[in-house]
N, C-alpha and C positions, 0 to 999 in steps of 0.2 A: 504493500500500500504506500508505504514510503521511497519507492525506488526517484531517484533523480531523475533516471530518462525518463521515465513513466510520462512524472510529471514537465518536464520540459516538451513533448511530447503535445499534452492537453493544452499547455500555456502557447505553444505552438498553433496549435488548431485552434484556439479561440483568438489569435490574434489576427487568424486567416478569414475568420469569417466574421470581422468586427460587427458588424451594424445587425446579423440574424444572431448573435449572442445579447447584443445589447437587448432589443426586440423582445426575444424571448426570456431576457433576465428579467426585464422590465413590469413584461405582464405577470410573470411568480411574485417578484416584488410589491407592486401593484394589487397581487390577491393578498397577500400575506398582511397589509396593509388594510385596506380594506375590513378584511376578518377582524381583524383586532380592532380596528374603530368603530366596527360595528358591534361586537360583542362590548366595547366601553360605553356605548351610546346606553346598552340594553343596562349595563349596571349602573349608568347614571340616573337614567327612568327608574330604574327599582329604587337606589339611595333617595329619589325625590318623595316616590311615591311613600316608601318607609318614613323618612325624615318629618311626614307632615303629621305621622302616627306617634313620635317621639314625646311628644310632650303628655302623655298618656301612659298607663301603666298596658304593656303590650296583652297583659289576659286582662282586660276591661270588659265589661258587659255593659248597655244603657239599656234605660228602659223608659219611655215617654210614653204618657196618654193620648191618643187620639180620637177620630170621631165614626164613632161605629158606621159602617154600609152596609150590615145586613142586620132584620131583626133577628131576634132573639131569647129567648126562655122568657116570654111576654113583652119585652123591651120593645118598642120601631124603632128602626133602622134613623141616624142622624142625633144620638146622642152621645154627648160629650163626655169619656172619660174624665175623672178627676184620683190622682192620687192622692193619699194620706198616709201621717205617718207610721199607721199602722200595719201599713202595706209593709213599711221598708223592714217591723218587727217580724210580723209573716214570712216576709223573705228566709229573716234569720231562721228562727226558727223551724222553717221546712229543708231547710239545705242547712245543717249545723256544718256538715263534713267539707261542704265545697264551695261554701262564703271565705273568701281571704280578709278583704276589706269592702265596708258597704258606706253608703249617704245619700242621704238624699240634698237635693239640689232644691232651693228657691232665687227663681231672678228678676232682679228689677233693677232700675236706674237709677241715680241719685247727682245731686247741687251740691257738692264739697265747696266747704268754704271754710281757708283756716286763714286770718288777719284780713289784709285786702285779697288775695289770692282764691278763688274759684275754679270750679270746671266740674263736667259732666263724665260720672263713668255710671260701668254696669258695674251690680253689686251680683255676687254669685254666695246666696247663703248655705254652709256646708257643715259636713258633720266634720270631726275630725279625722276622720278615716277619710278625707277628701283628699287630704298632703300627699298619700302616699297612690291613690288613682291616678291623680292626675300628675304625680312626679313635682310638686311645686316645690322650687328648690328656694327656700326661705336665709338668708344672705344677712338678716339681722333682728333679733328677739325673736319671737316665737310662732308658733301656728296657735288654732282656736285650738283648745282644750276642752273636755268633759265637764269641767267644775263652767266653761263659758254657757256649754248648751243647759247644766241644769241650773246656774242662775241666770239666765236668760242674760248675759251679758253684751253692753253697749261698747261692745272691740271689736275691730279691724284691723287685718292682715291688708296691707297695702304695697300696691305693683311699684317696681322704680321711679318707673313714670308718672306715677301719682306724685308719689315723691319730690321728683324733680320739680314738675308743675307747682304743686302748694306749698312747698318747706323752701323751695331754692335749697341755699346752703344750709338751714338749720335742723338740726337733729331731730326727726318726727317721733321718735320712740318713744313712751309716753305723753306726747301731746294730745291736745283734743282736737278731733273735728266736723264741722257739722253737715251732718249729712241729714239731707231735705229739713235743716231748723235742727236736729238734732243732734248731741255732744255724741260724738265717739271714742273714745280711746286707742288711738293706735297700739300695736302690741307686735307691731309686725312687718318687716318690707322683702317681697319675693324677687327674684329676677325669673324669665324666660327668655335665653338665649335665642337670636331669631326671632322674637317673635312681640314687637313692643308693640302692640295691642293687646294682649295676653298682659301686659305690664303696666296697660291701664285700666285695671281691676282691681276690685277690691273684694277679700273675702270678709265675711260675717259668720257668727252663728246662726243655723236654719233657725230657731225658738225665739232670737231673737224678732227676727224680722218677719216670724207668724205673731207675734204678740202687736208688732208695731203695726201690723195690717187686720188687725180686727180678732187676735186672737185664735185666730185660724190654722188648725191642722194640715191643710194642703198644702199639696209639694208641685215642683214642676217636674222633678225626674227621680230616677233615682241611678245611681252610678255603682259601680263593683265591679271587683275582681275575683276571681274564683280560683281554684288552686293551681299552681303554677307549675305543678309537675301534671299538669293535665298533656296530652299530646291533643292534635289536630281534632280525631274523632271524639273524644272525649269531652272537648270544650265546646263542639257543637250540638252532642248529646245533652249535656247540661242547660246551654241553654231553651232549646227544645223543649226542653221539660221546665225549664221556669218560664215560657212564655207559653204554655201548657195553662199550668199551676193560676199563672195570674189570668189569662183570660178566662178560667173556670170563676175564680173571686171576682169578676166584673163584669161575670155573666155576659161573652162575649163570645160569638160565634168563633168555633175554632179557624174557620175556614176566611175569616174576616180577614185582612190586611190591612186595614184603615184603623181599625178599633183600638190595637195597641202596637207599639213598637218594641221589638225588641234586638238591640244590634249588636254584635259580638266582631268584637277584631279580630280575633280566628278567622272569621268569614272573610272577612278585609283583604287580609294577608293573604288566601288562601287564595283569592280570587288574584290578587298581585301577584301569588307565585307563576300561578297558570298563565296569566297574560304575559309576563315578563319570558317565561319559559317555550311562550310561542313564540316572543320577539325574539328571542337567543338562537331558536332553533331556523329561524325566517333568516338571521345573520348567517349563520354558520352554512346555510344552501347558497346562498346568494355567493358569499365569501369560497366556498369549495367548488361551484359552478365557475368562477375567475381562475379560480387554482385550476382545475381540469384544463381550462383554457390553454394556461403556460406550460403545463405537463405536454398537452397535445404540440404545442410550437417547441418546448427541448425534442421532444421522439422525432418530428420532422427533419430539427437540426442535425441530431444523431442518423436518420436516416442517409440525407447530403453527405454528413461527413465522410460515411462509412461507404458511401457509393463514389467519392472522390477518392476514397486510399483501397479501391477495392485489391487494387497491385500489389499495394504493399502489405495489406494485411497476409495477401496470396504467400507472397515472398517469405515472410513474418511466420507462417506456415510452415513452409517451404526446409527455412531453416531451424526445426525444432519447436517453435513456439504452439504450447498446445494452447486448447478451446477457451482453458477458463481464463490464461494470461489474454486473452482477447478481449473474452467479457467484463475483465477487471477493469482493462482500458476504456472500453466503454461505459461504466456503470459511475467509474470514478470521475469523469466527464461529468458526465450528466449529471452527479449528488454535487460536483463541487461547483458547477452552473445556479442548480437551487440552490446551494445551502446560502452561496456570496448574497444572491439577490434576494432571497428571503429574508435575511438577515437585516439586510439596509431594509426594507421594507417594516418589519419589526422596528428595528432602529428608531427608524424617521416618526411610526406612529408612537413609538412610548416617549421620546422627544418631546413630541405633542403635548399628549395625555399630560406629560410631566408639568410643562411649562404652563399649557391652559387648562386643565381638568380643575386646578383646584379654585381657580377663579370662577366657577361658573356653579355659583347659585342658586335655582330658582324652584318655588315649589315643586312641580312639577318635573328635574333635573337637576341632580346635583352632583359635584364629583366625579364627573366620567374614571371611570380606571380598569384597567386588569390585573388580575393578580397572578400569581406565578404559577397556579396550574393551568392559565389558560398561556402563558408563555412557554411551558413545558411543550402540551400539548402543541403548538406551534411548530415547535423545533421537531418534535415528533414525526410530523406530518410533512413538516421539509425535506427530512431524511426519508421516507416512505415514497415523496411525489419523485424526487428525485431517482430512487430506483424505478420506480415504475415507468418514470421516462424515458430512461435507456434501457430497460429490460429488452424488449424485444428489437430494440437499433444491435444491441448487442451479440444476442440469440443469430439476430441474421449477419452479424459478421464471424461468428464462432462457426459458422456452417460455411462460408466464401470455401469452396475447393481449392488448392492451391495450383492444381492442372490448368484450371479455367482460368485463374487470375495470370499464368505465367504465359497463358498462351497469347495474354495480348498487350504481351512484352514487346 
């Protein structure tokens, strides 16, 4: 494999036929290229589509009221679900084994106003099992507490951006501030990375802000996670059976879709895998259909070459040289044709990926990249097209008769 004619030889022959080497380096290059930027496109689509799931605890379940469409165990059809918070005890209680973390949710809007400083947010009121749902990464003093919801307590957990807005440079952490006329006590400032709308929120106690609206039990959702060592079938089994459980308790046709909601991130993802796994598999055709291409232009160039020295391989023959030192010659051509062009072509995309992948932000796309088993597999496949290119340019020079080839000396 190492011999020096060998290869003096190859470097010879590809110097002879510059522009159909280039050509057909070009298009291996060109596919190898390709494949990889398309298989980066497909994991930057999955990082966007994941990314936007991020701020959530990934086994999350919701559950929202809706407005029934069909009647029902006496009910007509167009009435409006309402949760309470005895649903969200229900919950417990019928699922002990596979409730992780539960809350329920109240939301409304409120008039901050702490000195001359103002402005409008949503308030989202939560249980303290909400920190750890929705992953709220709290950056100074505390999240709501047990002792908030059973004395019905007038605190707030408050976004950066609230912050920033009312306080400028002063210290909110125990300050007061008034939300719609009313004293609050901050007790709390969260960040979300990404995502400063999220950072103009405020959270509350759910009890609080059913007492300050009339005393009322009703919720607008209720949020949970469910065990975490569940796999795929499992968390869809689960919730099935609690959107089961709650349409029986709301006397709500099972077959209804409209009546209640009930959404599971398993489903989310599952559905993300599929689609991203069709675009991967759409890549890698498209991308091996190019490669085919280049394969098919090295086997024509090995074809040429091997029909331009058909003399000397005669001769080469002639003199001792068996079959497979023929094949070798040809095969080592043709892998060291792909392996160079492939190579640049890899190159030049992870170049790319490198320099722009990490700039490029957006919901929906984040990050393009690949990672090293789809760079293995790459090289893989260089080495593989590469013989298969010269395979049979080679087979037909291992067979040249050496009679025939001398005879048209």
């Amino acid at each position: 494999m190492f011999d020096r004619d060998v290869w003096q030889e190859i470097f010879n022959t590809l110097k002879t036929n510059k522009l159909r080497t280039f050509l057909t380096g070009f298009s291996v290059g060109w596919a190898i290229f390709i494949l990889v930027m398309l298989l980066a496109s497909v994991n930057g689509m999955q990082n966007g589509f994941v990314g936007q799931f991020n701020d959530d605890a990934t086994n999350s379940i919701f559950v929202r009221p809706g407005t029934t469409s069909k009647a029902y165990s006496g009910f007509e059809a167009g009435r409006r679900i309402q949760l309470k918070n005895n649903d969200l005890e229900y919950i417990k209680q019928s699922f002990p084994g596979d409730i992780e973390y539960i809350s329920a949710r109240y939301y409304t809007n409120t008039t901050a106003r702490y000195k001359s400083e103002t402005g409008s947010y949503s308030v989202q009121a939560t249980h303290p099992d909400h920190q750890a749902i929705e992953k709220t990464l709290v950056v100074a003093g505390r999240y709501i507490n047990e002792a908030d919801i059973v004395n019905k307590a007038k605190v707030a957990v408050i976004g950066r951006k609230v912050a920033e807005d009312l306080f400028k440079n002063e210290e909110p952490l125990g300050k007061f501030v008034e939300f719609n006329g009313l004293p609050f006590r901050v007790i709390g400032i969260f960040t979300d990375e990404g995502d400063d709308n999220a950072e103009r929120r405020i959270y509350a106690p759910v009890s609080t802000y059913q007492r300050i609206y009339g005393n009322t039990n009703d919720i607008a959702s209720i949020a949970l996670t469910y065990n975490p060592n569940y796999d795929l079938t499992e968390a869809l089994e689960f919730s099935e059976r609690l959107e089961i459980l709650m349409k029986r308790r709301h006397k709500i046709d099972p077959e209804d879709q409209a009546g209640l909601y009930v959404w599971n991130y398993a489903e989310a993802f599952d559905n993300i895998s599929s689609f991203t796994a069709v675009l991967k598999g759409i890549g890698i055709g498209v991308g091996f259909l190019i490669l085919i291409a280049g394969i098919v232009g090295i086997g024509n160039i090995m074809v040429f070459t091997i029909k331009e020295r058909t003399k000397e391989i005669g001769v080469r023959k002639a003199l001792g040289a068996r079959p497979r030192q023929i094949i070798n010659l040809v095969l080592l051509e043709s892998v060291f044709i792909t392996a160079i062009s492939g190579f640049v072509g890899l190159l030049f995309a992870w170049m790319i990926l490198a320099s722009v992948g990490p700039m490029i932000e957006t919901p929906a796309f984040s990050n393009p990249s690949v990672n090293l088993s789809t760079v293995v597999t790459a090289t893989i496949i260089l080495i593989i097209a590469g013989v298969l290119a010269g395979l049979l340019p080679a087979m037909k020079a291992a067979n040249v008769k050496p009679i025939v080839a001398l005879s048209d000396i």
